[in-house]
C-alpha positions as CSV (number, residue, x, y, z in Angstrom):
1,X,0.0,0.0,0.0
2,X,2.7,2.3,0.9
3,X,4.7,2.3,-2.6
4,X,1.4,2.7,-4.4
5,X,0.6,5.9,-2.1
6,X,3.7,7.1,-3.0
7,X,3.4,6.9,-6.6
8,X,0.2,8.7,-6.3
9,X,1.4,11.6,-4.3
10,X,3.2,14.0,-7.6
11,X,-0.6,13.0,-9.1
12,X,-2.5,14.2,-6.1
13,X,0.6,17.1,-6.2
14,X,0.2,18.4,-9.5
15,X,-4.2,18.3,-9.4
16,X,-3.8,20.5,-5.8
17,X,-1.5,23.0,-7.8
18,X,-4.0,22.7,-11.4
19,X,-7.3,23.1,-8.8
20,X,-5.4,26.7,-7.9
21,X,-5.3,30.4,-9.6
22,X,-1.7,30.5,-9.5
23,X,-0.7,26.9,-10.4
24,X,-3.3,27.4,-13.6
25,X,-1.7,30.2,-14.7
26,X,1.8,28.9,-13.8
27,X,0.8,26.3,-16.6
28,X,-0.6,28.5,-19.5
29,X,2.6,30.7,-18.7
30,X,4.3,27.6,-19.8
31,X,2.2,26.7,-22.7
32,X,2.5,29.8,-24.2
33,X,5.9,30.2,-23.9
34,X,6.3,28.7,-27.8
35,X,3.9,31.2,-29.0
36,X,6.9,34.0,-28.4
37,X,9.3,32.2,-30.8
38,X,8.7,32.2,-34.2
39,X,11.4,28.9,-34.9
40,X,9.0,26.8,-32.6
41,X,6.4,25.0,-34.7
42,X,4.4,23.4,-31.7
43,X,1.7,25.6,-30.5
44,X,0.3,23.6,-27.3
45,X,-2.7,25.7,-26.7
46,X,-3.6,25.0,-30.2
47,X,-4.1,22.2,-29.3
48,X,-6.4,22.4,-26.5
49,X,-8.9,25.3,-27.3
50,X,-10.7,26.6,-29.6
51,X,-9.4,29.4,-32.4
52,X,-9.6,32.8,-30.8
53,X,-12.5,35.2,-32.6
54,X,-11.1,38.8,-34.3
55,X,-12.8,42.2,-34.4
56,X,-11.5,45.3,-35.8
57,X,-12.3,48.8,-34.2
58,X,-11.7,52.2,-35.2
59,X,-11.8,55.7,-33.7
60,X,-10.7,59.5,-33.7
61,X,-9.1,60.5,-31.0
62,X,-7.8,64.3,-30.6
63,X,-4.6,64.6,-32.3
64,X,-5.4,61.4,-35.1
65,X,-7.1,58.1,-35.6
66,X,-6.8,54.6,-34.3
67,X,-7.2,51.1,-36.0
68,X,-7.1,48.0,-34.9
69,X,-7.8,44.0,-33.5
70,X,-9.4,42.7,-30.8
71,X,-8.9,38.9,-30.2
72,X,-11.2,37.3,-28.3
73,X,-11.3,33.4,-26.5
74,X,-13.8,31.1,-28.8
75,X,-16.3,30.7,-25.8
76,X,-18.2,34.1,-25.5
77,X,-17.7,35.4,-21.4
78,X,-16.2,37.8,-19.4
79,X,-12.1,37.9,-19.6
80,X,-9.4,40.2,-18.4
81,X,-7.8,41.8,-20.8
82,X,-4.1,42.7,-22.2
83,X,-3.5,45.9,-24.1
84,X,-0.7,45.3,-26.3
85,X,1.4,48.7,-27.5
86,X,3.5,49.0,-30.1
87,X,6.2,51.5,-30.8
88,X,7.1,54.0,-33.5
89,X,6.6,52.9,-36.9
90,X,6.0,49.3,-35.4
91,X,5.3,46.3,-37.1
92,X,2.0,45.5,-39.4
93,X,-0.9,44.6,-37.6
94,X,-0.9,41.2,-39.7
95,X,2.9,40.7,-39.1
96,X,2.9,37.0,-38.0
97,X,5.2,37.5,-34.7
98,X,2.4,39.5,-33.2
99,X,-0.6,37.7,-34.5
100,X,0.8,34.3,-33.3
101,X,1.4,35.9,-29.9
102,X,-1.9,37.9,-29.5
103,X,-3.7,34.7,-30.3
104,X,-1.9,32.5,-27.9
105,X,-3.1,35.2,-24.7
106,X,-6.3,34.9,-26.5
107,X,-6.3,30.9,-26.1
108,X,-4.8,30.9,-22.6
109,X,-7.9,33.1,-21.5
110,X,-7.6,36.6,-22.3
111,X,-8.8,39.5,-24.5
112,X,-6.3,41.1,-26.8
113,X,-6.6,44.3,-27.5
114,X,-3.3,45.8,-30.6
115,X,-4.2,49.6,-31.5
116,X,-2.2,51.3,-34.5
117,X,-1.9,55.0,-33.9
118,X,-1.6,57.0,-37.1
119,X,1.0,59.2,-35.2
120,X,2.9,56.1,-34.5
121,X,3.2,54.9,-37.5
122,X,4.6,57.7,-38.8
123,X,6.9,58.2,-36.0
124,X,5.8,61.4,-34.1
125,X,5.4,60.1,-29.9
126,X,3.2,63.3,-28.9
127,X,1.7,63.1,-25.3
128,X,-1.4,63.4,-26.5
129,X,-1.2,59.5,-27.3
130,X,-2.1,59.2,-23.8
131,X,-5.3,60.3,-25.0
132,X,-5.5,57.3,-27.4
133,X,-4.5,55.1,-25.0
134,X,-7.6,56.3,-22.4
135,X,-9.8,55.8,-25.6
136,X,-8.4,52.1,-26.1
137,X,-8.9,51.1,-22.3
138,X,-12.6,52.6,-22.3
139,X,-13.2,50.8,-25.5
140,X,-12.3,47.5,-23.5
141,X,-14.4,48.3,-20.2
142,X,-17.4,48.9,-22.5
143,X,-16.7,45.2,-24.0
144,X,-19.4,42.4,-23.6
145,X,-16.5,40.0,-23.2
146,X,-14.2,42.1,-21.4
147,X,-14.1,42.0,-17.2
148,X,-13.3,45.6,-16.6
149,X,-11.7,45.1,-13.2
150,X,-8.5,43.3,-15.1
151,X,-7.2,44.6,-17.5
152,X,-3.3,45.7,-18.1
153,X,-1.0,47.1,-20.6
154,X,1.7,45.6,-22.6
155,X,3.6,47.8,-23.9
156,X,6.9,47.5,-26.3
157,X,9.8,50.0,-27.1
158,X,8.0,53.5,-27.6
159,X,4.7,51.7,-26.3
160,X,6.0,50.9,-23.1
161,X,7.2,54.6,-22.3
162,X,3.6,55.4,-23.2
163,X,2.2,52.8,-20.8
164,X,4.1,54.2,-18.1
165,X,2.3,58.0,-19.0
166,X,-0.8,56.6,-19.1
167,X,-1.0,55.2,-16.0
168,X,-0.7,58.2,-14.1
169,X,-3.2,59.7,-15.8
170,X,-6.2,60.4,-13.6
171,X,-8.7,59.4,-16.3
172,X,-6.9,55.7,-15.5
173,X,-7.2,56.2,-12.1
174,X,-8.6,52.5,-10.6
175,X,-8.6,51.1,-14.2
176,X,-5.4,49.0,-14.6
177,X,-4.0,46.0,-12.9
178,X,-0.5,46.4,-14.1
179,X,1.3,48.0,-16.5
180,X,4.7,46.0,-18.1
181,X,6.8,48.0,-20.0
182,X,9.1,46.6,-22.4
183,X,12.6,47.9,-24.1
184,X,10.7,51.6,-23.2
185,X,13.2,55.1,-22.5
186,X,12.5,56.5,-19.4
187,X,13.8,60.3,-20.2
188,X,13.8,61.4,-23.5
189,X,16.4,63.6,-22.9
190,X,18.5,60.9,-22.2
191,X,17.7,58.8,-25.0
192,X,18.5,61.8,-27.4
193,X,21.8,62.2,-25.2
194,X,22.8,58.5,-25.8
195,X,21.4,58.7,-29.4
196,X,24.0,61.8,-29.8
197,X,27.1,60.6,-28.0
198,X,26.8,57.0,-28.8
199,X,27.6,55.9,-25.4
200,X,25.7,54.8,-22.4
201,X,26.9,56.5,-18.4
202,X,24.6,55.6,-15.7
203,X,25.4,54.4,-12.4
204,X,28.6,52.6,-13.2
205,X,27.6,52.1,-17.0
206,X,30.3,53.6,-19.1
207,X,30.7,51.8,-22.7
208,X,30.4,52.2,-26.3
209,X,26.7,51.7,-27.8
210,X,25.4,52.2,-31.3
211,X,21.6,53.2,-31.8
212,X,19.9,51.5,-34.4
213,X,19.4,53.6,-37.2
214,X,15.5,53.8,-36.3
215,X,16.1,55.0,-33.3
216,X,17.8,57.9,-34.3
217,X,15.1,58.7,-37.3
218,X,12.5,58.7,-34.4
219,X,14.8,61.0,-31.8
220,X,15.6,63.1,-35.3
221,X,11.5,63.7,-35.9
222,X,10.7,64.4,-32.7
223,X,13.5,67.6,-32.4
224,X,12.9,68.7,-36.1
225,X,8.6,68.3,-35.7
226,X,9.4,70.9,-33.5
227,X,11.6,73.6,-34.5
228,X,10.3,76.8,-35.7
229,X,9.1,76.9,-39.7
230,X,12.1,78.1,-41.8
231,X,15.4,77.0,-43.3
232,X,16.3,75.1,-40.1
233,X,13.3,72.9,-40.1
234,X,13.1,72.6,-44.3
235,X,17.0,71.9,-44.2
236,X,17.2,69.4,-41.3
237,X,14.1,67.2,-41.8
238,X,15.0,66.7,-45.7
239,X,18.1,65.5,-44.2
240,X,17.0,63.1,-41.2
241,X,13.4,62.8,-41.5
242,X,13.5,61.8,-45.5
243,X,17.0,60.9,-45.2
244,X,18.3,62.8,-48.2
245,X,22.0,63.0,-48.1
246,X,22.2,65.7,-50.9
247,X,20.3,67.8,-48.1
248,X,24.3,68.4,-46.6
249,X,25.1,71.2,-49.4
250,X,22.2,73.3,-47.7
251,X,23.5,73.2,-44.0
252,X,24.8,76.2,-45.2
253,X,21.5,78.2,-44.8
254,X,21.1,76.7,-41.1
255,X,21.3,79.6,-38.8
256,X,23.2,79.0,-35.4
257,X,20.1,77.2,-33.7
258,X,20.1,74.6,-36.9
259,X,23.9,74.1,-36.7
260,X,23.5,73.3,-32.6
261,X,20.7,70.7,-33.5
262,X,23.1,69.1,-36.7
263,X,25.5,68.5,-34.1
264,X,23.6,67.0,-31.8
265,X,22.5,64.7,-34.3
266,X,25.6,64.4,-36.1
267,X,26.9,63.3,-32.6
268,X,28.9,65.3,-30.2
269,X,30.4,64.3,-26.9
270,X,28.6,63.9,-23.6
271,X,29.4,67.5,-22.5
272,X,29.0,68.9,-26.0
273,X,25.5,67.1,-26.2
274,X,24.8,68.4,-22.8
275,X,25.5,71.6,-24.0
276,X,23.7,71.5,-27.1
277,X,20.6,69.8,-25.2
278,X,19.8,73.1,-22.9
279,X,20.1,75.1,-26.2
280,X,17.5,73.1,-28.3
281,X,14.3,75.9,-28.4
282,X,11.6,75.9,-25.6
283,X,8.7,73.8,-27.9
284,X,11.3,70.5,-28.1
285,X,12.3,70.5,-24.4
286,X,8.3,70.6,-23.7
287,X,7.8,67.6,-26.4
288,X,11.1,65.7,-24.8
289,X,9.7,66.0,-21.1
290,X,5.4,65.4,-21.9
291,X,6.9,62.2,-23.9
292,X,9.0,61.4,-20.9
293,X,7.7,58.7,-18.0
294,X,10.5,60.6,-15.2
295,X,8.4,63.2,-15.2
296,X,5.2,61.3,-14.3
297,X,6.6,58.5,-11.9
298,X,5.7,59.9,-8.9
299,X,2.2,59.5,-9.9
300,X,1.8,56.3,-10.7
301,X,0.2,54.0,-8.7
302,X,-0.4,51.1,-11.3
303,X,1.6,47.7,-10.7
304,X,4.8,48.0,-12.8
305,X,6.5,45.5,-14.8
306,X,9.2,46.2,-16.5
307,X,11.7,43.7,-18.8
308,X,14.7,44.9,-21.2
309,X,17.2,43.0,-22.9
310,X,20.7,44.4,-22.2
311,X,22.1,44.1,-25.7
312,X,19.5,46.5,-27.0
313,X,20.0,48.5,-29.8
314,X,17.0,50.6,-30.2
315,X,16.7,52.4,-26.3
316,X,19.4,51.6,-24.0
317,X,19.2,48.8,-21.0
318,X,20.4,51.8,-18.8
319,X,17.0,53.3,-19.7
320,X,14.7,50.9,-17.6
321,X,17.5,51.1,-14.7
322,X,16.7,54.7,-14.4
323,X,13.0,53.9,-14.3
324,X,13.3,51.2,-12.3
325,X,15.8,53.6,-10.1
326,X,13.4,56.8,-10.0
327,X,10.1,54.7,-9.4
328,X,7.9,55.5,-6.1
329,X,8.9,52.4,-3.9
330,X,7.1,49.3,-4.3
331,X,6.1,50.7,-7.5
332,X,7.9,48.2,-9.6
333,X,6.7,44.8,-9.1
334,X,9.6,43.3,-11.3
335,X,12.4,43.9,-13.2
336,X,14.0,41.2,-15.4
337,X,16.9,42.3,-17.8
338,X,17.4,39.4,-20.6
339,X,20.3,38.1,-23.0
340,X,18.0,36.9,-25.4
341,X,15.8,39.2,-27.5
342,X,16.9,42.0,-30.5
343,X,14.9,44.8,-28.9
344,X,11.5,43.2,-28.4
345,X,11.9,40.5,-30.8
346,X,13.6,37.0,-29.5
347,X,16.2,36.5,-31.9
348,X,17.9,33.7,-30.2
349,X,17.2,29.9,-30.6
350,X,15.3,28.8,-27.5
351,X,16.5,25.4,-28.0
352,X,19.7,26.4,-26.9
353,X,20.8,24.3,-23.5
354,X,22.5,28.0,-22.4
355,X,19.4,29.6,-22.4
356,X,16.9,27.6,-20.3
357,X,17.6,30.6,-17.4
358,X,16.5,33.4,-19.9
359,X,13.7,31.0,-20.8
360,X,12.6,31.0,-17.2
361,X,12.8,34.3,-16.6
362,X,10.7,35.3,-19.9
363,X,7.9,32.4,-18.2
364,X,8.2,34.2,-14.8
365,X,7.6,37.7,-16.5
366,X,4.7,36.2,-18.5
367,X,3.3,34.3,-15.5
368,X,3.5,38.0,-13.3
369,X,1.0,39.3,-16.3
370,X,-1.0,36.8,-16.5
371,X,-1.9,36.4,-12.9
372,X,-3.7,39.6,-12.9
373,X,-5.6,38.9,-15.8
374,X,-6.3,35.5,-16.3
């Protein structure tokens, strides 16, 4: 009697931990694990549920217009929710990374919610996407399949920094579970300092880095959106904004303002980009610190996740460690820096035996999300 009570202990085990919240969504975390890597051809929660349903919304909101897809579990019912944001000039909609990965939350028991700002996509972050982003969490709240009491944010690169504003905006106030910010910039300032000087210095960080060229188209439109109309602004966004490099013979015309903001973006040292930062005109530090989470993080009151892979090219690793640094404490819930993703995108193959710790952590990450809205 006693061997065959011990054999049916890990059974009586493993139904006590499935008969749980946690140990349920300690397994889906698991199962969808494959649905984050494109080179994995086994979906597991294909296998056992149903193929989520898709809508597509649309609406003004004050400074544009948003499109986009909500994915919904097969059975009709009420579901917490994930709003996924992308970043500037993101992927498609229809790119198959993200549709694979918004229908695997939908088959593990969640709505999916992935907006497409128009501003986005062409690569202006104004902080009046925050007014988007209160649009696309009413939108859920008013769903028949949505539970309004959970529902968080996902949000990648640019997305992220946004997730961070919205949250401690009082129109959110009591609205989201969590918010997990991924590969975000905490101070745009910073980010156009790094962008500039090529270099990353922050609390014992001193190296070399090289910002992927998006990264300094985005920075590049968001000074030269907002420099006065004239030779400055026709001279410099034909020359980073349409990247034409015949633009260079008329740098001539740039008065002294233009010439400080070609050398920023040219790329000056950290104490010429320091210097050239307080010059930029009074409209670009007010874009640069409204697009900016530092200056909001002492109102936020949301749950905060917050993952970034330490080999990122598009927005520094330092970035979330000053977040992470500068958040109210107990504010962040978790922070997991990885070795295994290009940006947001895992570009490494998870079969590899050295990566079942980065593996873990992406499932612990996942499972953190999940508990609140599963």
């Amino acid at each position: 009697m006693f061997p065959v009570i011990l054999c049916l202990l890990p059974t009586a085990f493993c139904l006590l931990v499935l008969a749980s919240h946690p140990g349920r969504v300690g397994l889906k975390s698991l199962l969808l694990l494959p649905a984050v890597f494109s080179q994995v051809p086994l979906q597991p929660l294909n296998w056992l549920s149903p193929p989520p349903r898709r809508e597509t919304f649309r609406f003004d909101y004050s400074v544009g217009q948003v499109e986009g897809d909500i994915y919904l579990p097969g059975p009709s019912g009420r579901y917490g929710a994930l709003l996924v944001l992308l970043g500037a000039r993101p992927l498609g909609r229809d790119e198959p990374i993200l549709v694979r990965f918004a229908e695997g939350v939908s088959r593990a028991g969640a709505v999916v919610m992935i907006p497409a700002s128009s501003n986005l996509a062409a690569g202006k972050v104004l902080p009046e996407e925050v007014d988007a982003i209160v649009e696309d969490v009413a939108l859920l709240r008013s769903h028949d399949d949505v539970d309004p009491n959970r529902i968080g944010i996902l949000g990648f690169s640019v997305g992220g920094s946004l997730a961070v504003l919205a949250s401690a905006d009082p129109r959110l106030a009591g609205q989201l579970a969590f918010v997990n910010t991924f590969g975000g910039y905490n101070d745009a300032r910073d980010l156009t300092r790094a962008v500039s000087t090529q270099s990353l210095e922050y609390a014992g960080v001193n190296e070399a880095w090289q910002p992927h060229q998006l990264t300094v188209w985005v920075v590049a439109r968001q000074i030269v959106d907002t420099l006065p109309p004239g030779a400055d602004r026709d001279v410099l966004e034909e020359l980073y904004v349409r990247e034409e490099p015949s633009a260079r013979e008329e740098v001539g015309r740039l008065s002294p303002l233009g010439r400080v903001v070609l050398e920023l973006l040219d790329g000056l040292s950290p104490a010429g980009a320091e210097e050239a930062l307080a010059l930029l005109p009074e409209a670009t530090q007010e874009r640069l610190a409204r697009i900016s989470p530092a200056a909001v993080l002492d109102r936020v009151h949301t749950p905060l996740l917050v993952m970034h892979d330490r080999a990122d090219g598009f927005v520094p690793f330092t970035e979330s460690e000053r977040l992470v640094a500068r958040a109210p404490a107990g504010a962040v819930e978790l922070f997991t820096e990885f070795e295994l993703f290009s940006h947001v995108v895992p570009d490494r193959p998870p079969s590899s035996p050295a990566l079942v710790v980065e593996l873990a952590k992406l499932c612990r990450q996942m499972y953190r999300m999940l508990l609140y809205i599963l």
